[in-house]
N, C-alpha and C positions, 0 to 999 in steps of 0.2 A: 670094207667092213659092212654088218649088221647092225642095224638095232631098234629095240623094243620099247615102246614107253607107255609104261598104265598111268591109265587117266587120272586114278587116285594118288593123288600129290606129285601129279602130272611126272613121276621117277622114271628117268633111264634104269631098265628093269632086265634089258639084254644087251651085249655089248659084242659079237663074234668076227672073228678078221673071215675073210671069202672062204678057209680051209675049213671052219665049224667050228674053232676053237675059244673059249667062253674067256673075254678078258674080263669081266664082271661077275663079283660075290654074289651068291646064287639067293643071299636073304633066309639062309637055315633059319628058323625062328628058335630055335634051337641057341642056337649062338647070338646072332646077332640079327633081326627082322627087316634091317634096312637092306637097302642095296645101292640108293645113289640120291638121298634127300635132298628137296628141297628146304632152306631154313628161312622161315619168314613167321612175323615180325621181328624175329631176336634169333640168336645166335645164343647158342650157351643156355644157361640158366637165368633164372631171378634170383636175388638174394631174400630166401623167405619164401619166395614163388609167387610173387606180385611185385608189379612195378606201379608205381605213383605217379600221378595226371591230372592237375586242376583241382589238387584236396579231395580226389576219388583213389580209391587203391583198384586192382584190375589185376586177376590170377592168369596167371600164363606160362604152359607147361614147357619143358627144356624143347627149344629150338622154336618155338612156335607153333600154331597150327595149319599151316599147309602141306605138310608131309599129310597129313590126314585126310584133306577136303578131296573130294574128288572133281577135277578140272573139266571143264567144257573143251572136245575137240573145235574148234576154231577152222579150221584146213587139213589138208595132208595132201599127198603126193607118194610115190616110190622113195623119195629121198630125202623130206621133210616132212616135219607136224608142228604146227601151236596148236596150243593149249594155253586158256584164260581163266582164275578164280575172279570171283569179285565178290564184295562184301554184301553179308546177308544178316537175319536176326541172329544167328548163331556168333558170326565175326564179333560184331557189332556188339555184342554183351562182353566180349573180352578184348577187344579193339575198337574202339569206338570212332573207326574211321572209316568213309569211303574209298577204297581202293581197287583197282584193277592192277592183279598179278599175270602177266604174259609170258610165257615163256616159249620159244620154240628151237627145234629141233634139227639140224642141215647134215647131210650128210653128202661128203663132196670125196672121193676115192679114199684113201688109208685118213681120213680129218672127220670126227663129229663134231660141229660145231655148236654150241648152247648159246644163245643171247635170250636173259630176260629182262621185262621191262618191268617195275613200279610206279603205278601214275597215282598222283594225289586225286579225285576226285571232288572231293570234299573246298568250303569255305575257308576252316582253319590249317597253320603247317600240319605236318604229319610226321612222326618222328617213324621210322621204322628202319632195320639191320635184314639183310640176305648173307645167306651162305649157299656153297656146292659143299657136297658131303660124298662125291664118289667113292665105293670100296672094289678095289682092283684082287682080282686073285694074287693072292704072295703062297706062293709059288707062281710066275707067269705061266701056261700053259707050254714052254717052250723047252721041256727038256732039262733047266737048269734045277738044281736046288736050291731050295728056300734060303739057304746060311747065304749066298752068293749073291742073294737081291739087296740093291741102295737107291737111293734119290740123291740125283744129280744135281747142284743147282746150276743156274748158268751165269750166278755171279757169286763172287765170296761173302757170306756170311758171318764175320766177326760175332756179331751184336748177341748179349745173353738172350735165353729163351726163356718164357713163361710156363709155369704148371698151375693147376688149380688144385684146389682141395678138397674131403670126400665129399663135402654139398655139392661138387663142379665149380665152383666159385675164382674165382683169381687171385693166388696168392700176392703178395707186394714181393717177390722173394723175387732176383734175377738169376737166373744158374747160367754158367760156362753151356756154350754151343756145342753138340757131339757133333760138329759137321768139320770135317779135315779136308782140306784143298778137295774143299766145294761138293764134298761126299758125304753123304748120312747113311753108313751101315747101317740095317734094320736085323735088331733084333728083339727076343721077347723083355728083355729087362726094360731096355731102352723104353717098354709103357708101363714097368709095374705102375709107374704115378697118375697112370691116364693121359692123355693127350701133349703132345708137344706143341707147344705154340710158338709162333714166329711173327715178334709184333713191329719187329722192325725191318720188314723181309724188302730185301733187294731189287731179288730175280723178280722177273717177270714170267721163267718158265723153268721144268723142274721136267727129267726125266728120271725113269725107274725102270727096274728089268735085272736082270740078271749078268754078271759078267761076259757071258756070249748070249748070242740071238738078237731076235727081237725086243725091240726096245718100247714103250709109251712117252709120249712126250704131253705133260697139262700143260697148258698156258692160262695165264690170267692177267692179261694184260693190265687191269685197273684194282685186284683185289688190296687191300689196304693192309691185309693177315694172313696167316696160312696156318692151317693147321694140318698135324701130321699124327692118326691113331688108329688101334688096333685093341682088342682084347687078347691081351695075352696067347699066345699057341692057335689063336683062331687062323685061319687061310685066307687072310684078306688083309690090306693094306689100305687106309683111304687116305686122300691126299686132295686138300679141301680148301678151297681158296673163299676167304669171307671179306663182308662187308660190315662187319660186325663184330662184337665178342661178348663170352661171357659175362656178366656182374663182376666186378672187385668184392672182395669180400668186406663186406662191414657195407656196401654202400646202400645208401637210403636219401638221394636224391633224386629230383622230377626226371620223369621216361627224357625229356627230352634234353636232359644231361647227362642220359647212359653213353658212359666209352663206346665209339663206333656206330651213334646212330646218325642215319642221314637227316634231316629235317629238310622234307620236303613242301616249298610253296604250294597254295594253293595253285593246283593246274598243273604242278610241277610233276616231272618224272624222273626218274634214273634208272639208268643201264648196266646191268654188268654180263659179265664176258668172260667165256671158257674155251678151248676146243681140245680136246683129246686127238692125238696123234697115232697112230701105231708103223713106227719105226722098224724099216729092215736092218738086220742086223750086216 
């Protein structure tokens, strides 16, 4: 495989197997501007659109602000890149922490590998959530059609799934699993509610693709969520392993009692971990 990563919000922006063939939402703005976000400090939304810290409130847009900054190249090579943000006056009015965001890039035959880091900087904990936000072409580029593509999981899924509500927010509601001996049909109904969430998720890795051909294999060895969305009819699928989640709805307690945030020591850092596969069929 290929791939391309712009500096702004340090995003896998190209994804191609050796033949040219694009396994990556192209970012129509039209439809949908992303293409494979990174999600830092939070995941999801605010309830209100500020979260509370030390009897200060602090506004912060859905998913955070590093999909936005643009990353400092750090290295490269033919087959890898990092890329570093780090806290500046901007951060710091809506984050009032020192951090360094790393993330880099490996590319090892048909495997992208992603590892980023968050490191506390700073005197005090640090509360913060990451997310991967990949969107995959649905349709694969492989000849199949769209009705014939699912996500695999690679262990069984019982457990209800979560939806949020039109704020984005978390409802308390648990709904039945649409996943059948470890298979998620993907169709457009399946997001009129917006996003699938998976809070109590198994697998550690999840393939997608089409009944024949080639196949994608995500892994997330440590994600704690998954989430799985689409806008309706769009040509893209993402399939999103976090560290994090949305607000519950109604909540209005301190950042560092948001559902899925890490609190990290002084000094402290944490890793998380993805690699994209592309599987022959």
């Amino acid at each position: 495989m290929t791939a391309e990563i712009d500096p702004r919000g340090a995003q896998l922006s190209i994804l191609r197997t050796g033949a040219g063939n694009d396994l990556l939402w192209n970012g129509d703005p039209n439809v949908w501007a992303g293409r494979a976000p990174l999600l830092f400090p939070i995941v999801g939304v605010l309830a209100g659109g500020v979260y509370r810290l030390g009897g200060k409130t602090y506004p912060l847009s859905r998913h955070g602000f590093a999909r936005d900054k643009v990353f400092g190249l750090q290295n490269s090579s033919p087959s890898a890149a990092a890329f570093k943000l780090q806290a500046d006056e901007s951060t710091y009015a809506v984050y009032p922490f020192q951090f360094e965001l790393d993330v880099r890039y490996e590319l090892s035959g048909a495997t992208l590998s992603l590892t980023t880091s968050i490191r506390n900087l700073g005197a005090a904990d640090m509360p913060a959530s990451f997310g991967y936000h990949p969107a995959f072409r649905w349709p694969l580029p492989f000849g199949q059609p769209r009705a014939s593509h699912y996500i695999e999981f690679e262990a069984d899924e019982p457990a209800a799934v979560r939806r949020i509500d039109a704020a984005g927010l978390l409802t308390p509601v648990r709904h039945p699993t649409p996943i059948a001996d470890r298979r998620l049909g993907l169709t457009d109904a399946l997001f009129e509610p917006d996003v699938l969430i998976f809070d109590r998720i198994k697998s550690r890795s999840v393939s997608y693709g089409g009944h024949q051909g080639p196949r994608l294999r995500i892994e997330f060895p440590d994600a704690a969520y998954l989430g799985v969305w689409t806008k309706p009819g769009a040509p893209f699928i993402c399939i999103e392993p976090w560290h994090g989640i949305t607000d519950p709805e109604g909540f209005s307690g301190d950042f560092m009692q948001k559902p899925g945030v890490q609190a990290l020591k002084a000094g402290g850092s944490f890793v998380a971990k993805m690699d994209i596969t592309l599987l022959e069929s």
